[in-house]
C-alpha positions in Angstrom: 93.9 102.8 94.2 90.3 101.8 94.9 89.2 102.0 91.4 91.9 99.8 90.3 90.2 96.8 92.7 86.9 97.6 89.9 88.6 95.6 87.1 91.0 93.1 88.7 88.3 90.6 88.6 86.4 91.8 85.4 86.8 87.9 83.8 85.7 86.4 87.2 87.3 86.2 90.8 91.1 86.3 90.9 93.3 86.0 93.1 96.2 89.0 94.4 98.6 86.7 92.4 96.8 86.3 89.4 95.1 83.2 89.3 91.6 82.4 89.2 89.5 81.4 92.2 86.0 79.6 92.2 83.0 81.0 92.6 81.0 82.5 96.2 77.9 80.0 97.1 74.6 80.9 94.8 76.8 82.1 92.1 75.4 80.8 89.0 77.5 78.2 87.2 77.1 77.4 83.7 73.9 79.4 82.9 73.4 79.9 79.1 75.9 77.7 78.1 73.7 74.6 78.0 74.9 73.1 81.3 72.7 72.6 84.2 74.9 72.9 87.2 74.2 73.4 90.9 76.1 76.2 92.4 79.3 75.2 94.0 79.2 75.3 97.3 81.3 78.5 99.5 84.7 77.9 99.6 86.1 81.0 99.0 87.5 83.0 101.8 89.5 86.7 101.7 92.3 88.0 103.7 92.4 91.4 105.2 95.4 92.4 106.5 95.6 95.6 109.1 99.1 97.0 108.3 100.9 98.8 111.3 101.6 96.2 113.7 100.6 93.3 111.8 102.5 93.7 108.8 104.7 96.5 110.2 106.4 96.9 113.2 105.5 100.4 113.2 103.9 101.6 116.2 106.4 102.1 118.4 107.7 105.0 116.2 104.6 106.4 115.7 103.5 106.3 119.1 106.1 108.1 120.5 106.3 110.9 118.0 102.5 111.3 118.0 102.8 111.6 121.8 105.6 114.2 122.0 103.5 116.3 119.4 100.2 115.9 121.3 102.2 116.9 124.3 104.1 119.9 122.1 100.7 121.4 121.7 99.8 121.6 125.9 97.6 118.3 125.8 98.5 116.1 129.3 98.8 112.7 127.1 101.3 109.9 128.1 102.4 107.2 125.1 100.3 104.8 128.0 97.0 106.2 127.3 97.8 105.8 123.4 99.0 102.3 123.8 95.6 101.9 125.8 93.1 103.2 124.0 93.7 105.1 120.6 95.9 101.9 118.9 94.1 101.3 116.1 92.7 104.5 115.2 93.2 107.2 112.4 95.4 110.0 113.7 92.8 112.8 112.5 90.4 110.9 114.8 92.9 110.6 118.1 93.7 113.9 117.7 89.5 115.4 117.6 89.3 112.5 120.9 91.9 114.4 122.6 90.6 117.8 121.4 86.7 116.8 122.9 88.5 115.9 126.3 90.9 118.4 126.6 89.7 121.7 124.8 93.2 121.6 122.7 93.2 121.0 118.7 96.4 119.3 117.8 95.3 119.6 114.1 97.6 122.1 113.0 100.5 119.9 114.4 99.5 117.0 112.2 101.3 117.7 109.1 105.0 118.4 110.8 103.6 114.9 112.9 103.5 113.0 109.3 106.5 114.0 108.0 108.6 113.1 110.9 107.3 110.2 111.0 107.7 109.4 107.6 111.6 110.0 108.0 111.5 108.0 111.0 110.0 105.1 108.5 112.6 106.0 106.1 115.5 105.6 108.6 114.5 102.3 110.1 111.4 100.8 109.5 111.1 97.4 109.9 108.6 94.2 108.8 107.0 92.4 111.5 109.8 89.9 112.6 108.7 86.7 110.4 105.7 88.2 108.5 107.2 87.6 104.7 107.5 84.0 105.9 104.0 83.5 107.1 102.9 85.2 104.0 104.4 82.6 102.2 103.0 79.8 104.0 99.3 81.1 103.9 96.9 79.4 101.7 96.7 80.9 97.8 93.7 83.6 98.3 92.7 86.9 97.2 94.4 89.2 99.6 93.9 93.1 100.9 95.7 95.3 103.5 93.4 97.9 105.3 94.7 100.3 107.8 94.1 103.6 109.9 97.0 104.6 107.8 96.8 107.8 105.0 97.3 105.7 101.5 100.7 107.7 100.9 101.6 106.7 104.8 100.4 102.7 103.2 102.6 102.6 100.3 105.3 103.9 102.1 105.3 101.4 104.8 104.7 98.5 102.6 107.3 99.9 100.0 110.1 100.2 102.4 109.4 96.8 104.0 109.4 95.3 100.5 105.7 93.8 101.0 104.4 96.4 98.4 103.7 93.8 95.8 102.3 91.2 97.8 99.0 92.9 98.3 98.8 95.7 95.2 96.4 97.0 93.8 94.3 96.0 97.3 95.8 98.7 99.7 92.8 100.7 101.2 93.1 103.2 104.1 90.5 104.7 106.7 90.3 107.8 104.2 88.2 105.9 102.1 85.2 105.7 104.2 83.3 107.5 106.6 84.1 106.1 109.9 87.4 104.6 110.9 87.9 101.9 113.2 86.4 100.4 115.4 83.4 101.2 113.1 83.0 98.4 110.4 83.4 100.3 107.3 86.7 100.0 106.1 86.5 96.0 106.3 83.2 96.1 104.3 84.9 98.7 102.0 88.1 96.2 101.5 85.8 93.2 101.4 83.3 94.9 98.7 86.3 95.5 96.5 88.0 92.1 96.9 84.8 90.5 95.9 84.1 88.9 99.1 80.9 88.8 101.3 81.8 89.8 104.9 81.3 86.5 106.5 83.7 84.5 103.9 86.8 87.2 105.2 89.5 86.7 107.4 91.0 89.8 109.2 94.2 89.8 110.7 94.4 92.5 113.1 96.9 93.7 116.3 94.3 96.3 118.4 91.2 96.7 120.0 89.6 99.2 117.6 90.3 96.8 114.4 89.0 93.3 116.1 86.1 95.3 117.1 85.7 96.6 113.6 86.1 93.0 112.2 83.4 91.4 114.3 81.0 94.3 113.6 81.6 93.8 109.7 80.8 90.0 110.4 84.2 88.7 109.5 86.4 86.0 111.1 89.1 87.8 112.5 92.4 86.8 114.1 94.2 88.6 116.8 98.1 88.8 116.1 100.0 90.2 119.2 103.6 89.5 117.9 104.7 93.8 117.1 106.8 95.4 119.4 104.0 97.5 121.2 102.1 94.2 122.2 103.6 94.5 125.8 103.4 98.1 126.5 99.7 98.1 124.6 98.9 95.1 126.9 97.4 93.3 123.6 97.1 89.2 124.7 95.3 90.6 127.6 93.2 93.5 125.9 92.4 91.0 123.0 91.5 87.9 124.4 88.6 90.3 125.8 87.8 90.3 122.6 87.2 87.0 122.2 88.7 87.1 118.5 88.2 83.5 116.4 91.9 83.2 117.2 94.8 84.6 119.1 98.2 84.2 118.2 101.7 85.7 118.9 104.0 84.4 116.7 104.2 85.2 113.3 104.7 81.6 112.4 101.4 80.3 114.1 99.7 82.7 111.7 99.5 80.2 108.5 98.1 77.4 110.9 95.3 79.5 112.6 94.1 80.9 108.6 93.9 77.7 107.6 92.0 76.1 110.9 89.5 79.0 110.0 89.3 78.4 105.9 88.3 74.8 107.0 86.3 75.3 110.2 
């Protein structure tokens, strides 16, 4: 999927719909055709969208499986401590946290983990109350999701919850890079592929790790607290910490706070 992001703006910046976009500041405008044009100045701005919880109202199924496995294989964790402090996180990388503080590998329990999970997602997974709406209402601009999520675990999601299209061929996952969230990679990754210098992105994100990955790629990031963990994860609270560019929790405040950003 990543090497389709190469060519989608081959004949200049486009937008996930189609359309063309205008130029990022100190791009050169009209050189060699006999015009003498300033650059324009920065207006373009990218959205990067995490997926489970933002777009998804995914985590409360995966939390609860991934804690009964954890606790299948001997390790003492509660769905608590996930909610607290692994939300966020590629599940290959909660599991080696757990392993370093408890001596237990939960590796080999992964792949049985993933495909009950993806039956669960099969049997009733839901979009986040409101999102198609908001995605609607948000301002015409190139658009990526990037999640903690395996790609096949992505296209799922967004398949089932009809968003597929919305965001295709700008779907990238953790696996892509070396260092999941909180680390900054996978935003620069998205960013790089979209076109988009760090500081002219937008990232829409539910947990700790990703708004902490977001500020340390240099990005504007919103905090969205509206999924069905946001209580038991304690996410107004634990974000507002944060001090994110915005906080919201309702889907249909999300449109407003992009756009405040876009023109700030």
């Amino acid at each position: 999927m990543a090497g389709h992001g190469r060519h989608l703006w081959r004949h200049g910046p486009r937008s996930a719909a189609g359309r063309a976009v205008r130029p990022l500041a100190g791009d050169a405008v009209g050189q060699g055709d006999g015009c003498d044009l300033a650059p324009l100045p920065r207006i373009l701005t990218a959205l990067i969208f995490d997926c489970d919880g933002v777009l998804v109202d995914s985590e409360p199924l995966s939390v609860a499986e991934l804690g009964r496995t954890l606790r299948g294989q001997g390790l003492p964790v509660d769905d608590a401590d996930i909610y607290d402090r692994m939300i966020g996180r590629p599940v290959a990388e909660i599991v080696a946290l757990y392993a370093a503080e408890h001596g237990i590998d939960a590796t080999p329990a992964l792949p049985d983990y993933r495909a009950r999970v993806d039956a669960l997602f099969r049997a009733g997974l839901r979009p986040l109350a409101g999102i198609g709406a908001a995605l609607d209402a948000l301002p015409d601009l190139p658009r990526a999701v990037a999640s903690s999520s395996t790609l096949p675990r992505l296209h799922l999601s967004l398949d089932l919850t009809g968003l597929h299209e919305r965001f295709v061929p700008h779907i990238y996952s953790a696996t892509q890079v070396s260092r999941g969230k909180p680390a900054p990679d996978l935003f620069l990754f998205a960013a790089e592929r979209l076109g988009a210098r760090p500081p002219d992105c937008i990232v829409i994100e539910d947990s700790v790790a990703g708004v902490t990955a977001a500020q340390a790629a240099g990005m504007r990031v919103i905090g969205l607290t509206a999924g069905g963990h946001a209580s038991a994860a304690r996410l107004a609270e634990r974000l507002a910490e944060l001090r994110p560019d915005a906080l919201v929790a309702r889907t249909a405040d999300l449109p407003g706070a992009v756009r405040a950003l876009v023109n700030r």
